[in-house]
C-alpha positions as CSV (number, residue, x, y, z in Angstrom):
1,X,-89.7,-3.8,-11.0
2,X,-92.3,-5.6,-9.2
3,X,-93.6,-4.2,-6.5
4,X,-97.5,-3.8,-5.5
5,X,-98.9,-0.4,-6.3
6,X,-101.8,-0.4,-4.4
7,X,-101.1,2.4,-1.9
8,X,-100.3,5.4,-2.9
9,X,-100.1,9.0,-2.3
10,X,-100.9,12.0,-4.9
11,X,-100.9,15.9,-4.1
12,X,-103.6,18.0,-5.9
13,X,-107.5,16.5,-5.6
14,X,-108.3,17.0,-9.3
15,X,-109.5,13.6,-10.1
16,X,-113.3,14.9,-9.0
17,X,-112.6,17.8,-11.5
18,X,-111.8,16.1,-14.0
19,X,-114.8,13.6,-14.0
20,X,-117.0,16.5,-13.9
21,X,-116.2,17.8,-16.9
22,X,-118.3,17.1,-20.3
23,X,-115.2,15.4,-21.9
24,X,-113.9,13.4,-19.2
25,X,-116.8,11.0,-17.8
26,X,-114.6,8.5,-15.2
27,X,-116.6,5.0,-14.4
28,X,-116.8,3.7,-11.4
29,X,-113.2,1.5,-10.7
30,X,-112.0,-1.1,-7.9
31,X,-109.4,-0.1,-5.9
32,X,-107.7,-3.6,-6.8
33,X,-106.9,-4.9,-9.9
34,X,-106.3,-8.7,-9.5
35,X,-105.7,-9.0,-13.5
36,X,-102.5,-6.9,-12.7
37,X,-101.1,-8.5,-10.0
38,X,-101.8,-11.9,-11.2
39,X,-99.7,-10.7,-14.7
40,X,-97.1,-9.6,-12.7
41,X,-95.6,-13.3,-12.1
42,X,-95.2,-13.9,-15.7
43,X,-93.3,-10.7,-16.4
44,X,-91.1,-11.9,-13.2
45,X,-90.4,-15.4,-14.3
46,X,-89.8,-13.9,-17.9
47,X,-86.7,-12.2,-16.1
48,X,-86.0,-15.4,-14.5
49,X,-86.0,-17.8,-17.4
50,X,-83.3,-15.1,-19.4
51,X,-81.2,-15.1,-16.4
52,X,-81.2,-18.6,-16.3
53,X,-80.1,-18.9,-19.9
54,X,-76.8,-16.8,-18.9
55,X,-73.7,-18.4,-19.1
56,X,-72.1,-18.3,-15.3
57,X,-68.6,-19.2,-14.3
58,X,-67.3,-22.3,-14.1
59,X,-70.8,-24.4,-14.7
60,X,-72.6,-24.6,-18.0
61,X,-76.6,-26.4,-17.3
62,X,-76.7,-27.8,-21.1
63,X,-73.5,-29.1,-22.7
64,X,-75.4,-29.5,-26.1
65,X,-73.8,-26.1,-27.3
66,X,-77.0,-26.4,-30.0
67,X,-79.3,-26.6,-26.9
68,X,-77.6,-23.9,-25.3
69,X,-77.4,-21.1,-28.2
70,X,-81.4,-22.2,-29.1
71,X,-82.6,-21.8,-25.2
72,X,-80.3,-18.7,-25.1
73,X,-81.8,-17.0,-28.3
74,X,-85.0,-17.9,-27.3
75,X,-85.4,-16.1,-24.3
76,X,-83.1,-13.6,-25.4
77,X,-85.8,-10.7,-25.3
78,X,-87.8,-11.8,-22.0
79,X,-85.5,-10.0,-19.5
80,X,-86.3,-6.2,-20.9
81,X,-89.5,-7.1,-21.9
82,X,-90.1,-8.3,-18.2
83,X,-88.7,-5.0,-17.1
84,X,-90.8,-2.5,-19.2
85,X,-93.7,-4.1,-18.2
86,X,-93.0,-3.4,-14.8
87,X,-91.9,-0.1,-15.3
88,X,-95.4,0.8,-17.0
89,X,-97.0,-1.4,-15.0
90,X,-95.7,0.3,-12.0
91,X,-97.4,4.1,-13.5
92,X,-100.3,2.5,-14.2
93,X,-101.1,0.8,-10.9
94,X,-99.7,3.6,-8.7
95,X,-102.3,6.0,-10.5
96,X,-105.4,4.2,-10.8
97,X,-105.6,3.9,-6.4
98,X,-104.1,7.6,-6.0
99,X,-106.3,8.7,-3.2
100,X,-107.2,12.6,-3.2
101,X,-106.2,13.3,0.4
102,X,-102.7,11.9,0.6
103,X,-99.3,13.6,1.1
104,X,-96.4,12.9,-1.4
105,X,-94.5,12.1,2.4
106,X,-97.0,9.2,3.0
107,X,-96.4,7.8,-0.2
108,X,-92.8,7.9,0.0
109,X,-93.0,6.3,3.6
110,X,-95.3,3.5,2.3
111,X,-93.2,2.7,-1.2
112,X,-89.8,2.5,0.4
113,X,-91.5,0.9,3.5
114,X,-92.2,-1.6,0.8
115,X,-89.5,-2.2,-1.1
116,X,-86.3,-1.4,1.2
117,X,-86.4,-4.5,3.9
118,X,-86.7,-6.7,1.0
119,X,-83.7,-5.2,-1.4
120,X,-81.6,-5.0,2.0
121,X,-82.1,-8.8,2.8
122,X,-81.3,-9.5,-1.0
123,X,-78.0,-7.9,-1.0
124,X,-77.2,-8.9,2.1
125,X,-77.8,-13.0,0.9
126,X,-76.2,-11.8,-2.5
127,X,-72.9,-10.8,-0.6
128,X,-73.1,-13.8,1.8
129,X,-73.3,-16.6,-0.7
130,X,-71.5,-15.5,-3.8
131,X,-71.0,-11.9,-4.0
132,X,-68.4,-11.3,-0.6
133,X,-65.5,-10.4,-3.6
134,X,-67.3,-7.6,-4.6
135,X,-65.3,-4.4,-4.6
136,X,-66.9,-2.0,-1.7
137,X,-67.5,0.5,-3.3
138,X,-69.4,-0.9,-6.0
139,X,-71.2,-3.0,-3.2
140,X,-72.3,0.0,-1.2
141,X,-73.4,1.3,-4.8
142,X,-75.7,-1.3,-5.3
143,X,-77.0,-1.2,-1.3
144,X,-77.6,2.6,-1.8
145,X,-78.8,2.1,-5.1
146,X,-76.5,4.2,-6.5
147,X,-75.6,1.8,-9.6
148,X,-77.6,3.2,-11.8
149,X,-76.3,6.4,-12.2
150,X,-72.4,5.2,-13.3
151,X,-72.2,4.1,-17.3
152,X,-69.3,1.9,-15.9
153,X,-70.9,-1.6,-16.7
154,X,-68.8,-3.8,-13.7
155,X,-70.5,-1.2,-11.5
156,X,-74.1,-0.9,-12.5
157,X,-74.7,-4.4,-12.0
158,X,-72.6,-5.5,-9.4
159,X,-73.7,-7.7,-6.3
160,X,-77.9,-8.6,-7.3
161,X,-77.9,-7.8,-10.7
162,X,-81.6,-7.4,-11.2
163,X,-81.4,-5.2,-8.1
164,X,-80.4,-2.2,-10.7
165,X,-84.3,-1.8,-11.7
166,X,-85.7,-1.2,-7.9
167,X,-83.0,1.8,-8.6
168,X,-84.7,3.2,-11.3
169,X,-87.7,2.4,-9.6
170,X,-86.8,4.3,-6.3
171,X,-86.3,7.5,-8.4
172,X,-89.9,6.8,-10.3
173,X,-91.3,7.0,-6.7
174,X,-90.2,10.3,-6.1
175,X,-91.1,11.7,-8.8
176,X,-95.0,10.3,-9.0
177,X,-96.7,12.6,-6.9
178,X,-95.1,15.8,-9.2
179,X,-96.1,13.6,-12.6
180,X,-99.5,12.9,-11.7
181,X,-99.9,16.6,-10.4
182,X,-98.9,17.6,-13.7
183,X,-100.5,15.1,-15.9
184,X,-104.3,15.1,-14.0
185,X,-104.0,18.8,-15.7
186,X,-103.8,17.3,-19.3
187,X,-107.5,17.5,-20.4
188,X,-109.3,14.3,-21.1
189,X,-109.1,14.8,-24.5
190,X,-105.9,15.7,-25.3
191,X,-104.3,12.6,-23.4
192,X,-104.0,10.6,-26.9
193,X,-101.3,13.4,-27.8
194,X,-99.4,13.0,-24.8
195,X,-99.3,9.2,-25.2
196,X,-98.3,9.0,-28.5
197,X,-95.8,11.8,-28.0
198,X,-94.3,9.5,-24.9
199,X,-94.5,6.5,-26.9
200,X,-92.4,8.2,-29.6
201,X,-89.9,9.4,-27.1
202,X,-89.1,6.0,-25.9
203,X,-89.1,5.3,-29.6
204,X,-86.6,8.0,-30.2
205,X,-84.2,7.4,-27.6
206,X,-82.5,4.7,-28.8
207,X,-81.9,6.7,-31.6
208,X,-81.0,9.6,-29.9
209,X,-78.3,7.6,-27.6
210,X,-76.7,5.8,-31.2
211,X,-76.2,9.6,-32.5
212,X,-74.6,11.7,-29.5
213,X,-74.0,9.9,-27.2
214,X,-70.1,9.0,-27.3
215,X,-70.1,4.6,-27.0
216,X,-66.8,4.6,-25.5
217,X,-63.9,1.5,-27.1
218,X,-66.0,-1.6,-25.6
219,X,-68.9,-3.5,-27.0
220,X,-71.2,-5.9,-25.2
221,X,-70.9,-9.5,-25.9
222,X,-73.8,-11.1,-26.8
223,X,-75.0,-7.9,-29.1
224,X,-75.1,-6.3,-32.3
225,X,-71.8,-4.4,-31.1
226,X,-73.8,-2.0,-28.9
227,X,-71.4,0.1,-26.5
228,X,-72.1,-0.6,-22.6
229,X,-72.2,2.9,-22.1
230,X,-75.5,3.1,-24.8
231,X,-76.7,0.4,-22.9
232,X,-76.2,2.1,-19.5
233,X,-77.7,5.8,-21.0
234,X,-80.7,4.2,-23.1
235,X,-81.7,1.1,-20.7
236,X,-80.3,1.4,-17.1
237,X,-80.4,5.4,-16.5
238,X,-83.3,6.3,-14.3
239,X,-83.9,9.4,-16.7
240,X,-84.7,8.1,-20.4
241,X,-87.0,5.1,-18.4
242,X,-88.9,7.7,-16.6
243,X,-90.6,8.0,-19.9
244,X,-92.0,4.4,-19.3
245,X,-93.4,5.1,-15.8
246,X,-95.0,8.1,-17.3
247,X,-96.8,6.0,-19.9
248,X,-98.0,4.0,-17.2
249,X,-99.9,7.2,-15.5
250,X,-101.4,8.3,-18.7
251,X,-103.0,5.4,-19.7
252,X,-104.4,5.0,-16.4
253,X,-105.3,8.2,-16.6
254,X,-107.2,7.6,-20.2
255,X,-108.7,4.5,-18.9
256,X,-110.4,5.8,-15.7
257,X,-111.6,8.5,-17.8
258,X,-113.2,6.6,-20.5
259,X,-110.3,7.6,-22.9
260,X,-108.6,4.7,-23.8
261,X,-109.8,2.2,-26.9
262,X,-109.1,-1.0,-25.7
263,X,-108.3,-4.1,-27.9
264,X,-108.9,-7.4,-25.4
265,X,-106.7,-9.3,-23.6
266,X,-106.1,-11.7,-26.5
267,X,-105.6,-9.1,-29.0
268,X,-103.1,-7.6,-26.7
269,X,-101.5,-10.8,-26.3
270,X,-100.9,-11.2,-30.1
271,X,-99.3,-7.9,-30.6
272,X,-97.2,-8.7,-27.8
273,X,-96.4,-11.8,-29.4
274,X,-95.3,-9.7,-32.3
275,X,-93.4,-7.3,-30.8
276,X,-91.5,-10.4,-29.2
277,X,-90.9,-11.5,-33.0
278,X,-89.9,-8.0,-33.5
279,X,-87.1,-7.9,-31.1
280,X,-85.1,-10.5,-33.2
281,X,-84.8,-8.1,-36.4
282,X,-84.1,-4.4,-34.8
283,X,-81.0,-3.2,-33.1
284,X,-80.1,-4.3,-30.0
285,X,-81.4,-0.6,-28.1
286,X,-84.5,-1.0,-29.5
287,X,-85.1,-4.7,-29.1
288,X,-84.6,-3.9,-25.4
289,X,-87.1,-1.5,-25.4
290,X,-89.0,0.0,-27.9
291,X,-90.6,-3.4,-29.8
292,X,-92.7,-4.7,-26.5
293,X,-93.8,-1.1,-25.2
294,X,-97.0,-0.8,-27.0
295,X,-98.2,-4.4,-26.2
296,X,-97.1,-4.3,-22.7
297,X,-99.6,-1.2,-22.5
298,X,-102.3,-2.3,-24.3
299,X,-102.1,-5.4,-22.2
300,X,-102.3,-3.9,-18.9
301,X,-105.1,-1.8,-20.1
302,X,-107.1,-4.3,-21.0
303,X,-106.5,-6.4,-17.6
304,X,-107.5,-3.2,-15.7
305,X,-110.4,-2.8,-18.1
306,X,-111.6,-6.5,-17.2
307,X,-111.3,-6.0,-13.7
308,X,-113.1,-2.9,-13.7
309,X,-115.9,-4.2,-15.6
310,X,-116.1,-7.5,-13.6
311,X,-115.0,-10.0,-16.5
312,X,-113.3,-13.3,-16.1
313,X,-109.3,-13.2,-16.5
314,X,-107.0,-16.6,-16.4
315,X,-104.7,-14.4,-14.2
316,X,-107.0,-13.0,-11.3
317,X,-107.7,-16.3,-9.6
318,X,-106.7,-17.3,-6.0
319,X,-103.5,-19.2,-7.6
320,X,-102.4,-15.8,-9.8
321,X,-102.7,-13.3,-6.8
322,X,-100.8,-15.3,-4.5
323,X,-98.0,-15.5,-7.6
324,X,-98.3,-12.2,-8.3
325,X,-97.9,-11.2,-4.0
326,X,-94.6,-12.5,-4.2
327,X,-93.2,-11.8,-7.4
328,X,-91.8,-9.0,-6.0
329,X,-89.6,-10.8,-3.9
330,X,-89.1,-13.6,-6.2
331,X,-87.7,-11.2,-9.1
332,X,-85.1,-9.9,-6.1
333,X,-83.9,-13.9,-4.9
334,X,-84.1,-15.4,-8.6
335,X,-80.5,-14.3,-9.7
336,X,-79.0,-15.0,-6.0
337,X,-80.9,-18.6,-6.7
338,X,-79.5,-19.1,-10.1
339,X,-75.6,-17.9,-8.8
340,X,-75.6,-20.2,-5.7
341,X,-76.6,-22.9,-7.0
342,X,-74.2,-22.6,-10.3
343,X,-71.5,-22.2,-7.5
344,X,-72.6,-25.3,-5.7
345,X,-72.2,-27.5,-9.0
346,X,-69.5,-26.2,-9.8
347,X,-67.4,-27.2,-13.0
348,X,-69.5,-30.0,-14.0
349,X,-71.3,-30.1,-17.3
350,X,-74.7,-31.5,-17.6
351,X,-77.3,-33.1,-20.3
352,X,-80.0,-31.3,-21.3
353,X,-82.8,-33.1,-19.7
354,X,-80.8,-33.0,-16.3
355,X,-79.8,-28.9,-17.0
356,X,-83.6,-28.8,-17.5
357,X,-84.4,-30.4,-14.2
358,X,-82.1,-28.1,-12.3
359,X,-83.2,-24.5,-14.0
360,X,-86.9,-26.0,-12.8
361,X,-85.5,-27.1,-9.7
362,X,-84.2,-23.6,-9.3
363,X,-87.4,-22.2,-9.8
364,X,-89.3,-24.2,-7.1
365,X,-86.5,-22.8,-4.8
366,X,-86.7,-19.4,-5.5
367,X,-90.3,-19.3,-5.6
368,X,-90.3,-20.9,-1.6
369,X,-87.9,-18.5,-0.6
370,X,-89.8,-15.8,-2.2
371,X,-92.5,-17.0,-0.1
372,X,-90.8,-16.6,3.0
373,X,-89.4,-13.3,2.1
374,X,-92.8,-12.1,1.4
375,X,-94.5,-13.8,4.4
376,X,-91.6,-13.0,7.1
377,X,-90.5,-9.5,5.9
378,X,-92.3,-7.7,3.4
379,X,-95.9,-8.4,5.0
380,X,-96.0,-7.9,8.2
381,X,-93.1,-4.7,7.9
382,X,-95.2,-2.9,5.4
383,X,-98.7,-3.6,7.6
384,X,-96.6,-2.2,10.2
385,X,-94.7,0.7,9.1
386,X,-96.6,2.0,5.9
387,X,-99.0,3.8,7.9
388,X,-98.5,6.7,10.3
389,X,-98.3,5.7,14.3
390,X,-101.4,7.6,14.9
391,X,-103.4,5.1,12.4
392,X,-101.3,1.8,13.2
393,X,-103.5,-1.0,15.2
């Protein structure tokens, strides 16, 4: 999910322990990362551009049915990748600017100062232009981000869709300031152990979920036959992804204390290139998953490591940041973009240079009103509110 992890809170001051010690040196860091929040547009339009290549009722963008099936299969693995890289992304950021002195209530305050106003406004122009059939109960669900804890598909997803991920997220938040207690206690050199071991969890869950979990008499369409309740235990449940937000902390955690090999930017790309490739030839659990994890790591590494060290990255200029400010709220308003306007075509089939035009055309729009959401609501309300009355001004 992204959201900016800039501000955060933590609960035990062990990070100056830690850099004391003989086998944990920590170099000197900024507290921003521009790399990251540059990168975080990309892994938001990546979301977009699978969303877009989702059939909808009653309009499809490219009658070529060749088109269609090629675009489709395409993107088919952007969506989850997009997602796990904001999940470890998420860790990772939230770590490296843990300040010693905060409260795990300040944090709270300041995350769901953050991300609240913006899901509210999202579900509320979700139910307004396409959504107002929703069942209530599902709908208040997905307001109180409850959807993620049902294995029912209809209701895990109901209303904003990609809203289900802020969910997850929302349970990451209150959980961090207990993980990073707990893992700024893991000695600097034994953190390799614990991220291999959480990489192999992730790993193994899919696994895990195939074996005993019960799959229930549907199958998704679109898959290798995979049950929607697999899907719902392995992907959606905030439990199994806390493993991803943990790998996030860790390898912040072996970066700022000199623990970490990195491999480049370009490197990291390749790999995550490969793991893309990947995707195509493993089941469908793991291809939603597993395949982009490490790359998605070893690429935010690196970013933070370039940042920190003051090197040149395509994704920390002016243009990036101010992408990567709003991706946030252009990951919420992309799928209510993409709906609305299917409903406003309605049944009409269209060529593939003109379906072209209109996913781009969708873009633009989603990206201004991302802009406004960011510049009218989630700016000025977390300047306001994320801080404590006595410090406000």
């Amino acid at each position: 999910m992204p959201t900016d992890g800039t501000s955060l809170a933590t609960t035990e001051p062990q990070e100056r322990q830690a850099s004391a010690r003989p086998d944990g040196p920590r170099q000197h860091r900024p507290s921003r990362l521009p790399s990251l929040t540059g990168l975080r547009f990309p892994a938001a339009f990546m979301v977009f551009v699978f969303h877009a290549s989702l059939p909808m009722p009653l309009v499809r963008l490219l009658a070529d049915d060749t088109v269609e099936h090629r675009f489709a299969w395409a993107v088919g693995p952007s969506g989850a990748l997009g997602v796990t890289f904001f999940f470890v992304l998420s860790g990772f950021v939230l770590t490296w600017s843990a300040s010693d002195d905060d409260t795990a209530p300040s944090f709270w305050r300041r995350r769901y100062v953050k991300i609240l106003p913006n899901y509210v406004v999202a579900w509320i122009l979700a139910m307004a232009l396409y959504a107002a059939a929703t069942p209530l109960l599902p709908a208040l669900g997905a307001l109180f981000m409850f959807q993620v804890w049902t294995p029912y598909f209809s209701e895990h997803l109901p209303v904003n869709p990609p809203s289900w991920s802020l969910a997850v997220e929302a349970v990451f938040y209150l959980a961090f300031p207990l993980l990073l207690a707990g893992i700024r206690r893991i000695s600097a050199d034994r953190l390799k152990y614990w991220i291999v071991g959480t990489v192999a969890a992730v790993f193994v869950t899919p696994l895990v979920t195939y074996q005993l979990v019960p799959a229930g008499p549907h199958v998704m369409p679109g898959t290798d036959g995979t049950s929607p309740v697999h899907y719902w235990f392995a992907y959606i449940m905030p439990l199994p992804r806390v493993l991803d937000f943990a790998l996030g902390i860790l390898v912040a955690r072996a970066v700022m204390l000199n623990r970490w090999r990195n491999i480049g930017m370009i490197w990291s790309g390749v790999l995550l290139a490969a793991g893309y490739v990947a995707s195509y030839h493993v089941p469908y659990l793991y291809a939603q998953r597993a395949t982009c994890l490490i790359p998605a790591v070893t690429l935010i590494a690196a970013a933070a490591v370039a940042d920190r060290d003051g090197r040149f990255t395509l994704f920390r200029s002016r243009a990036m940041v101010w992408l990567g400010n709003v991706s946030f709220a252009f990951y919420l308003l992309h799928f209510i973009v993409l709906a609305w306007f299917r409903k406003l075509l309605g049944t009409e089939m269209y060529g593939t240079a003109t379906g072209v035009a209109i996913i781009a055309g969708e873009a633009v729009v989603t990206l201004l009103a991302s802009w406004a959401l960011y510049a009218l609501v989630e700016k000025p309300l977390t300047h306001r509110f994320s801080r404590p009355r006595r410090q406000a001004g």
